[in-house]
C-alpha positions in Angstrom: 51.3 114.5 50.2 50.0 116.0 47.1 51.6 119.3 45.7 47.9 120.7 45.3 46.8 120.0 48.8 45.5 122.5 50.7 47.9 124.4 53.5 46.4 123.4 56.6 46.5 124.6 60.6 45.9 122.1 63.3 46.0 122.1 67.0 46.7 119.0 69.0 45.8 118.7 72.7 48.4 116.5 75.0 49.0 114.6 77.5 52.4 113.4 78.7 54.8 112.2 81.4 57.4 114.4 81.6 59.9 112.1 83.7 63.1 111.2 81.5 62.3 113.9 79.3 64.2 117.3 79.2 61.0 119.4 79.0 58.6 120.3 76.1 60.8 122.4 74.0 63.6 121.2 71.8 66.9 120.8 72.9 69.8 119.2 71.3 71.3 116.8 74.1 67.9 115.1 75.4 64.6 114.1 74.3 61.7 116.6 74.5 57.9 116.2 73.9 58.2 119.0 70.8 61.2 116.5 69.5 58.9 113.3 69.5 55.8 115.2 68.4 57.9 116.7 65.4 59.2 113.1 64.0 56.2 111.8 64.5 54.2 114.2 62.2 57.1 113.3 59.8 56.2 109.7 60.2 52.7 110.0 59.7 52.9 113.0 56.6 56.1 112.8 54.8 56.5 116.7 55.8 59.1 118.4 57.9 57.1 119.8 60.3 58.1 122.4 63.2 55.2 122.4 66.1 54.6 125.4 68.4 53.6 124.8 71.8 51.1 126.8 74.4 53.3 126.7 77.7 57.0 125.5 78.5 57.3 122.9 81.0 60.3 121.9 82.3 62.5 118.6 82.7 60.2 116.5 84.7 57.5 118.2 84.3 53.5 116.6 83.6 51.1 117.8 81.3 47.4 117.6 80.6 46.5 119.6 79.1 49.3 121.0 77.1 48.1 122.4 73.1 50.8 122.0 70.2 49.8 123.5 66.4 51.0 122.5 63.1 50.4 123.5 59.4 50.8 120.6 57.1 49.4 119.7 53.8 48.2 116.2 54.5 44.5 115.5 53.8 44.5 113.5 56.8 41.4 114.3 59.0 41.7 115.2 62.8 40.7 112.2 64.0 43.7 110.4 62.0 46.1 112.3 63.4 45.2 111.8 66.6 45.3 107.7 66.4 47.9 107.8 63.8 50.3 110.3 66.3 49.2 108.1 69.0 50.6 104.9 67.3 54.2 106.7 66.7 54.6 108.9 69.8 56.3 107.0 72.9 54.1 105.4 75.4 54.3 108.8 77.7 53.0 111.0 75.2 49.6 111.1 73.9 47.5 113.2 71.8 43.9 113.2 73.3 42.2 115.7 70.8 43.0 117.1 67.4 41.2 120.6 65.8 41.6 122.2 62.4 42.2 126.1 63.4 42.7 129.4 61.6 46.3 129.4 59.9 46.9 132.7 62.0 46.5 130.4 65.8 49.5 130.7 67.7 49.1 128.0 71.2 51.2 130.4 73.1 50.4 134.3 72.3 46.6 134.0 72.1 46.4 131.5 75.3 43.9 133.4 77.5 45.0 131.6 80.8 46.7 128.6 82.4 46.2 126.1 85.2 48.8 124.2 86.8 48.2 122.1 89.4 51.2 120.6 91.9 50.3 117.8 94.3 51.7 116.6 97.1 51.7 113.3 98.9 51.8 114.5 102.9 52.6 111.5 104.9 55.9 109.7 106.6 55.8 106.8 104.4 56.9 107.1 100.3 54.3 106.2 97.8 55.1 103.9 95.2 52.1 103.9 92.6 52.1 108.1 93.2 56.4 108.4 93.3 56.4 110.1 89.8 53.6 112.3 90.1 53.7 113.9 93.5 56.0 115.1 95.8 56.2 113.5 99.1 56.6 115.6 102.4 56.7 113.5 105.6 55.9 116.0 108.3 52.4 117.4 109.1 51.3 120.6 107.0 49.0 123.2 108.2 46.6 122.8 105.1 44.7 126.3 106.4 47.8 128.5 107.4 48.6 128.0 103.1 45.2 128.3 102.1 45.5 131.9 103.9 48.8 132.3 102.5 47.6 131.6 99.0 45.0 134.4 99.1 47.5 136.8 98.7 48.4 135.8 95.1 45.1 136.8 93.1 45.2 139.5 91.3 47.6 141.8 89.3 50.9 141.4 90.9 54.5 141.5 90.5 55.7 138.0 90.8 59.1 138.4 90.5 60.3 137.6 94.1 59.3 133.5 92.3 61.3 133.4 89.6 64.9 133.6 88.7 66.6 136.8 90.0 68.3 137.6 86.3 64.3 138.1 84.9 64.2 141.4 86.8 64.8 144.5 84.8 65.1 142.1 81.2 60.8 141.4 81.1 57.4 142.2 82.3 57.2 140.1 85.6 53.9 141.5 86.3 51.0 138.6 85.8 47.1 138.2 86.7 46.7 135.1 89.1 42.8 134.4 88.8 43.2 131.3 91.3 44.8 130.2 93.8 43.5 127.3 95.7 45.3 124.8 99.0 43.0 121.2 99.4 43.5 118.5 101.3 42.0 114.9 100.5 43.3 112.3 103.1 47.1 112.7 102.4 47.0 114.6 99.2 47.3 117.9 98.8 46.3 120.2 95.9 47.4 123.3 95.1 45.9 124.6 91.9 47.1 128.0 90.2 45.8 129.8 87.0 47.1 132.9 85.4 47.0 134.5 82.4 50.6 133.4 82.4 53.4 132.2 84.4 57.4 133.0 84.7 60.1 130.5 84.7 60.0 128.1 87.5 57.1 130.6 89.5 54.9 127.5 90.3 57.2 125.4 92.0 58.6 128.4 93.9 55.3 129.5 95.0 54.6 125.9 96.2 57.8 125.5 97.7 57.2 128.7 99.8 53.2 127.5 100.5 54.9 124.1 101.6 57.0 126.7 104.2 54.0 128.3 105.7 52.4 124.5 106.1 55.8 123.6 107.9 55.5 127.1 110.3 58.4 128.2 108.8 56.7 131.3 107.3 53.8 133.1 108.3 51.1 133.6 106.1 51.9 137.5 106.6 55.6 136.5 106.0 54.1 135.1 102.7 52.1 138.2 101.7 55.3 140.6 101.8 57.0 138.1 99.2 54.4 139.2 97.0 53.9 142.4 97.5 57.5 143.6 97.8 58.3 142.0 94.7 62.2 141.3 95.9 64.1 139.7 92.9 64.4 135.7 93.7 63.1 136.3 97.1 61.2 132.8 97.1 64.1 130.7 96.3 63.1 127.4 97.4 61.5 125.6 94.6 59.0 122.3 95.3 60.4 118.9 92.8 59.6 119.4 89.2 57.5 115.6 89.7 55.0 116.8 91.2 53.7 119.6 88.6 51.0 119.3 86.1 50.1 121.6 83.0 46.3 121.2 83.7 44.5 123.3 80.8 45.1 126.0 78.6 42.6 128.3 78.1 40.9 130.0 74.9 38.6 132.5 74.4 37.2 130.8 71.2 36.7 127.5 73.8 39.1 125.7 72.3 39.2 122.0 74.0 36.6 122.9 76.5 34.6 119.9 75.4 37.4 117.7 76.5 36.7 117.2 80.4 39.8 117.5 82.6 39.8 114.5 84.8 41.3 114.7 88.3 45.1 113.1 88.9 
């Protein structure tokens, strides 16, 4: 890198596997996606560069559609940093896009929206090909009892009956669910959510307690006054980690929205 060169923002979309990894943000006893992504930009630029990322995902976690951003002063085009990443990342992380932005952009504050999407493999008998993706549960789910139940979540709500108890009283747990959708294809099941942002473990709790109602265990009713009596921790069973999927993160500026999200 040149002394001269010109600072420089970019924004890198991903895609990764999150099982064996601790999660996307740094940690000190385990690999992480922002780990590998950060000695990779060192491999490829020579610079000591620290990446920001839109959404936290946990251990075991999916992603994507995932944004990182980065200011470096490598001349390197978008294009080379995508295959150049590509060639030093680990065969579970990807880069799939790369964008010069403003140097203000931060991935995470000025995200508009996310979509997660958790799938689960409904059937008596394991997949193998689908093991690390999806979560299997063997008995029959009422597919129409959760898609009733999940109505319930759009809107402005106070979501903190699906997150951890200690988040009550320390933050906002008030968020803006725009979707909520329940389909079935053969023995799949899809369960897509998009917010304007999400707490700590509130998709997997939300499925867990959607995967109750499929079971009869809750009503759909039951379901509704979870969310609207806002009880800290309330919803305590949380679905596996495998089967959840940072879809897309949304911009207003349209940031990605040329790169098509293909079904998993």
């Amino acid at each position: 890198m040149s002394g001269d060169a010109p600072v420089r923002r970019l924004a890198l979309l991903l895609e990764y596997e999150g099982t064996g990894l601790g999660g996307s943000q740094y940690q000190t006893n385990t690999g992480t996606i922002q780990d590998a992504l950060e000695r990779a930009l060192r491999s490829l630029t020579g610079e000591p560069i620290r990446v920001a990322l839109a959404g936290r995902t946990d251990a075991g976690v999916h992603a994507r559609g995932q944004v990182a951003a980065c200011t470096s002063g490598s001349r390197h085009g978008p294009d080379v940093f995508v295959r150049a990443l590509n060639h030093h990342l680990p065969d579970q992380i990807a880069v799939r896009a790369a964008r010069e932005v403003p140097l203000t952009f931060d991935p995470r504050r000025q995200a508009a929206g996310r979509r997660y999407r958790y799938t689960i493999h409904n059937g008596r008998q394991r997949p193998a090909l689908l093991r690390r993706f999806v979560w299997q549960v063997a008995e029959p789910l009422d597919v129409d009892a959760m898609r009733q139940a999940a109505v319930s979540l759009v809107g402005q709500h106070d979501f903190v009956a699906f997150t951890q108890p200690s988040l009550a009283g320390r933050q906002s747990t008030c968020r803006r669910m725009t979707r909520a959708e329940v389909k079935r294809s053969g023995r799949r099941i899809r369960v897509d959510m998009e917010a304007n942002a999400f707490l700590p473990h509130q998709v997997r709790r939300t499925v867990g307690s959607l995967v109750e109602v499929g079971r009869g265990r809750l009503s759909p009713a039951e379901f509704e006054a979870l969310v609207r009596e806002a009880r800290p921790g309330a919803a305590s069973f949380a679905a596996p980690a495998r089967g959840l999927c940072l879809m897309k993160v949304r911009y207003e500026d349209g940031l990605f929205d040329d790169e098509t999200d293909e079904d998993l």
